[in-house]
Rosetta silent file (secondary structure, phi, psi, omega in degrees, C-alpha in Angstrom):
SEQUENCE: XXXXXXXXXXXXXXXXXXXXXXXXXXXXXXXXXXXXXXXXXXXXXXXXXXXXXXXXXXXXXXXXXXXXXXXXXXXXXXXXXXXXXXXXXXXXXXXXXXXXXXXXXXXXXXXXXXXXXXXXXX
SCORE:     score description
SCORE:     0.000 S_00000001
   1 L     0.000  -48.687  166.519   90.290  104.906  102.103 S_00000001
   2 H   -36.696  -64.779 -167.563   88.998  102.365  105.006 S_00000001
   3 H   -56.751  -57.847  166.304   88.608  105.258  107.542 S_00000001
   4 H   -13.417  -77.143 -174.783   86.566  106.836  105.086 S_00000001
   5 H   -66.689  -23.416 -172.006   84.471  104.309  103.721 S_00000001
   6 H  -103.455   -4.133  179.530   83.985  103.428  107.977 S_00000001
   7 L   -53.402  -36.276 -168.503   83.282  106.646  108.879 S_00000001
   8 L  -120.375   39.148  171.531   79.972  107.212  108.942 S_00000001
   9 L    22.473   53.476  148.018   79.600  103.286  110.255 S_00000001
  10 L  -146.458   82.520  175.900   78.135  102.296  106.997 S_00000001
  11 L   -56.873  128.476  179.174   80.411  100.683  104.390 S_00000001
  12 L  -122.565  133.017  173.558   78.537  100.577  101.350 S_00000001
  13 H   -12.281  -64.039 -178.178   79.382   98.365   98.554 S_00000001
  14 H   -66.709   -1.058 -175.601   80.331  101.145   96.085 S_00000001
  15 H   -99.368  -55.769 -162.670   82.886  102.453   98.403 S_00000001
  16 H   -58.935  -57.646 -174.179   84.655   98.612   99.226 S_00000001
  17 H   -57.527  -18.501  157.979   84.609   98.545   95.108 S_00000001
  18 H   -60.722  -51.276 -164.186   86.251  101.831   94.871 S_00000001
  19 H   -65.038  -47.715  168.299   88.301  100.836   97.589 S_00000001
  20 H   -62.644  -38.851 -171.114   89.241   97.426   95.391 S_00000001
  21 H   -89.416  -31.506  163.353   89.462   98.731   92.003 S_00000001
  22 H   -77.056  -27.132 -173.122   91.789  101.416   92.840 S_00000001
  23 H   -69.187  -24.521 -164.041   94.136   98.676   95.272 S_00000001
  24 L  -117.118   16.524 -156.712   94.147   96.402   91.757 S_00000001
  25 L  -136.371  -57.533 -175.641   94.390   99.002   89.271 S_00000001
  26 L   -85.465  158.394 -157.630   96.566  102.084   90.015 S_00000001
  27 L   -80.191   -4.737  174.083  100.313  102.128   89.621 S_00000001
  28 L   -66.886  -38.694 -158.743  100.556  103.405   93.281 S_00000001
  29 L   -91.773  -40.136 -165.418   99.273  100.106   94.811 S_00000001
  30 L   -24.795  -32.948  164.218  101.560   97.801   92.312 S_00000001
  31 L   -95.246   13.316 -159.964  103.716   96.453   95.066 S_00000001
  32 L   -94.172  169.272 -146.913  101.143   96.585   97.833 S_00000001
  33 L   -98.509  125.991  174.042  100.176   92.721   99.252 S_00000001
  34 L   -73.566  -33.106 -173.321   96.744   92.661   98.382 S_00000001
  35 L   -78.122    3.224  176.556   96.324   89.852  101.467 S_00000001
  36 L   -96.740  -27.975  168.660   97.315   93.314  103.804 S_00000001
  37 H   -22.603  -86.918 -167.044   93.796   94.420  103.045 S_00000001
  38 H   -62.431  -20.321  176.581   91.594   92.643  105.518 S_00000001
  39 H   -79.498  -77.035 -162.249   94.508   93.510  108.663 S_00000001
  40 H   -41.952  -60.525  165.322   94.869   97.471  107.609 S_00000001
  41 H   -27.397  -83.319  175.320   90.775   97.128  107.807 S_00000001
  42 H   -44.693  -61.157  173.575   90.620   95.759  111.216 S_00000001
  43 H   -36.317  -68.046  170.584   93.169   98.054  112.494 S_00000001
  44 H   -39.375  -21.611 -160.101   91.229  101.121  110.900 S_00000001
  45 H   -93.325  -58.552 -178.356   88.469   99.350  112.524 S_00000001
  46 H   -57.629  -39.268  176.083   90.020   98.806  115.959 S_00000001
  47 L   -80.873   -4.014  164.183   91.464  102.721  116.238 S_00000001
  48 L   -81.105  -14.173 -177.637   87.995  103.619  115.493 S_00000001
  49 L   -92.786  -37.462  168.974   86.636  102.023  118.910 S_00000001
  50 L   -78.755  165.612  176.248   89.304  103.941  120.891 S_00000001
  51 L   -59.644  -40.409  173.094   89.254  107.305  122.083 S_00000001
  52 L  -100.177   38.580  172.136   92.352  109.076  120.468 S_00000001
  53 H   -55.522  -32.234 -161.941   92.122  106.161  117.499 S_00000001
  54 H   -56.233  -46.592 -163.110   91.521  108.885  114.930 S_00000001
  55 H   -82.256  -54.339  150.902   95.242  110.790  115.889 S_00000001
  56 H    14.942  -76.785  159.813   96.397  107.369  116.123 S_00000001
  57 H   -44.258  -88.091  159.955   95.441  106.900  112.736 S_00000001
  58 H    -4.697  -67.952  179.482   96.833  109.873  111.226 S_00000001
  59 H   -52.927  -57.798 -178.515  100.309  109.408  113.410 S_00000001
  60 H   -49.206  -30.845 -171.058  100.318  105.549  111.305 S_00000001
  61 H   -67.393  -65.390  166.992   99.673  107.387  108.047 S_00000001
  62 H   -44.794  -45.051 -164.426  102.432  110.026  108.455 S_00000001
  63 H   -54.666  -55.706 -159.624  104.753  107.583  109.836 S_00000001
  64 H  -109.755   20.680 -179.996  104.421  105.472  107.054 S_00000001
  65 L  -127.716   99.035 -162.574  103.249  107.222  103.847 S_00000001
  66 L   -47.736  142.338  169.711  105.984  109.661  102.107 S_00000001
  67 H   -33.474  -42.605 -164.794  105.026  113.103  101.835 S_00000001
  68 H   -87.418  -16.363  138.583  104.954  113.345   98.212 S_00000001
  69 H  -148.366   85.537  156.401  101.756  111.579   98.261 S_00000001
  70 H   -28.183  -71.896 -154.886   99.605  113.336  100.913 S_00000001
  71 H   -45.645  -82.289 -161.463   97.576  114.637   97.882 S_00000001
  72 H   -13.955  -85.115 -173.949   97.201  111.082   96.210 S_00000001
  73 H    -2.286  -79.896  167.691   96.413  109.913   99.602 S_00000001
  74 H   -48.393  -52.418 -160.490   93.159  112.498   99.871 S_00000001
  75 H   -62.995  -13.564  175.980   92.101  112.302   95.853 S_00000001
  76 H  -110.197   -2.095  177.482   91.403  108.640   96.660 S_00000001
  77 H   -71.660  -37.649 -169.219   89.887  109.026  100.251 S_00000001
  78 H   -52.703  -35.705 -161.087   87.889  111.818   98.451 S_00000001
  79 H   -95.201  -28.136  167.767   86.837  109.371   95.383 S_00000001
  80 H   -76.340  -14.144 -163.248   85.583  106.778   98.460 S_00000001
  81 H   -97.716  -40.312  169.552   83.714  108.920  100.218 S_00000001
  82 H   -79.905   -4.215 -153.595   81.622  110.054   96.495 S_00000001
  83 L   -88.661   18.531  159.662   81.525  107.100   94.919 S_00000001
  84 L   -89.658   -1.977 -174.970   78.268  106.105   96.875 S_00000001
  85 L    99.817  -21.755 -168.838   76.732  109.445   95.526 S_00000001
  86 L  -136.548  149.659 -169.876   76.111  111.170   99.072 S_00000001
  87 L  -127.463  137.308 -167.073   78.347  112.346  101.104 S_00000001
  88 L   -97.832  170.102 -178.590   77.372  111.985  104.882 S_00000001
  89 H   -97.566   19.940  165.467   78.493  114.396  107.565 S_00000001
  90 H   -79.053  -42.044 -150.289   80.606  111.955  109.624 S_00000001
  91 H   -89.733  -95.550 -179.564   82.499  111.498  105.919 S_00000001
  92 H   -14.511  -41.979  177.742   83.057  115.342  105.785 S_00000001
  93 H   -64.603 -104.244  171.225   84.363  115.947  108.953 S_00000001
  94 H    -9.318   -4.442 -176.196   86.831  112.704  108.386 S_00000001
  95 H  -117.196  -49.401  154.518   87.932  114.803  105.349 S_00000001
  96 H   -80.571   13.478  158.203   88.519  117.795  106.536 S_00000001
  97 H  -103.711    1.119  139.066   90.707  116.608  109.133 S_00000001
  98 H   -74.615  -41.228  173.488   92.503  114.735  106.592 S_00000001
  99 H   -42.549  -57.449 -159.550   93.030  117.962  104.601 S_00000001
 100 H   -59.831  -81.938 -129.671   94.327  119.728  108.422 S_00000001
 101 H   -79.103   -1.200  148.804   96.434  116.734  109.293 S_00000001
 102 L  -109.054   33.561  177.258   98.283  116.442  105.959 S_00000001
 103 L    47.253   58.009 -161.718   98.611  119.822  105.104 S_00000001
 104 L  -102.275  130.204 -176.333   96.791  119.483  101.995 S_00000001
 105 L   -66.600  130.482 -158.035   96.357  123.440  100.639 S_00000001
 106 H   -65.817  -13.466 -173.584   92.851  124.244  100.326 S_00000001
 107 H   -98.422  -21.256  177.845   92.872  125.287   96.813 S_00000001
 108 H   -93.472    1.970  161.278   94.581  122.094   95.976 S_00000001
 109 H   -76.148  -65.509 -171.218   91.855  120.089   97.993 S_00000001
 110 H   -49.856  -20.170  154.043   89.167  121.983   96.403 S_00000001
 111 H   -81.382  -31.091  144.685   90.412  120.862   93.358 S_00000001
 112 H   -54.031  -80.017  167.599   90.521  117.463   94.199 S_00000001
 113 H   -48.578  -21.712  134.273   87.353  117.326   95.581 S_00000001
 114 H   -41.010  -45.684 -170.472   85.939  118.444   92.457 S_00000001
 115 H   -81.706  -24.729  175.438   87.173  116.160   90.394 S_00000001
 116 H   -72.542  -28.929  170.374   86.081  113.213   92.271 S_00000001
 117 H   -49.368  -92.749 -139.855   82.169  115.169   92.763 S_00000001
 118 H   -56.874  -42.559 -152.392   82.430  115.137   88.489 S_00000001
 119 H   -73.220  -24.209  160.322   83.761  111.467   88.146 S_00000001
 120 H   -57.004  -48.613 -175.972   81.051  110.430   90.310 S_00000001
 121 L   -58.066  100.894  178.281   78.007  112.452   89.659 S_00000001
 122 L   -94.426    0.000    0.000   75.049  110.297   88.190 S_00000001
């Protein structure tokens, strides 16, 4: 959701409040440290200044985020990237190469990404 939200090297409010409300709110995050926050941030931040940071990134993700939810994974990068209303093309890009590098099946992205476009749409 960080990588996302930093992607187009303008964090906008409604994205850190996406980024917050799902971290306090959904039953995924219930054991996560909340105080882990501002360090995953800097990291995302710091692998964004090197040259292979991005695969970097990705290799940290796999390593440490179970399979069974990839999807999850996208439907909330997907819900950070609309919830400022526009989606820039640094944010796109960052998206589909989340789709490639977790093998998320295009019809079940495209379905995703819909639903965060309607939850979103003002």
């Amino acid at each position: 959701m960080v990588a996302v939200s930093a992607s187009d090297e303008n964090i906008r409010t409604a994205e850190l409040v996406k980024i917050q409300t799902a971290v306090n709110n959904l039953p995924i995050f219930a054991q996560y440290d909340i105080d882990r926050m501002k360090t995953v941030s800097q990291i995302v931040f710091d692998l964004f200044e090197q040259e292979d940071g991005l695969s970097a990134l990705f290799g940290l993700v796999r390593d440490n985020l179970p399979e069974r939810l990839f999807e999850t994974a996208y439907a909330l990068a997907c819900d950070v990237a609309a919830a400022d209303g526009a989606l820039a093309e640094p944010e796109l890009r960052l998206l589909e190469e989340i789709r490639y590098e977790l093998d998320i099946d295009r019809l079940h992205a495209a379905g995703i990404e819909r639903g965060a476009r309607a939850r979103h749409m003002t």
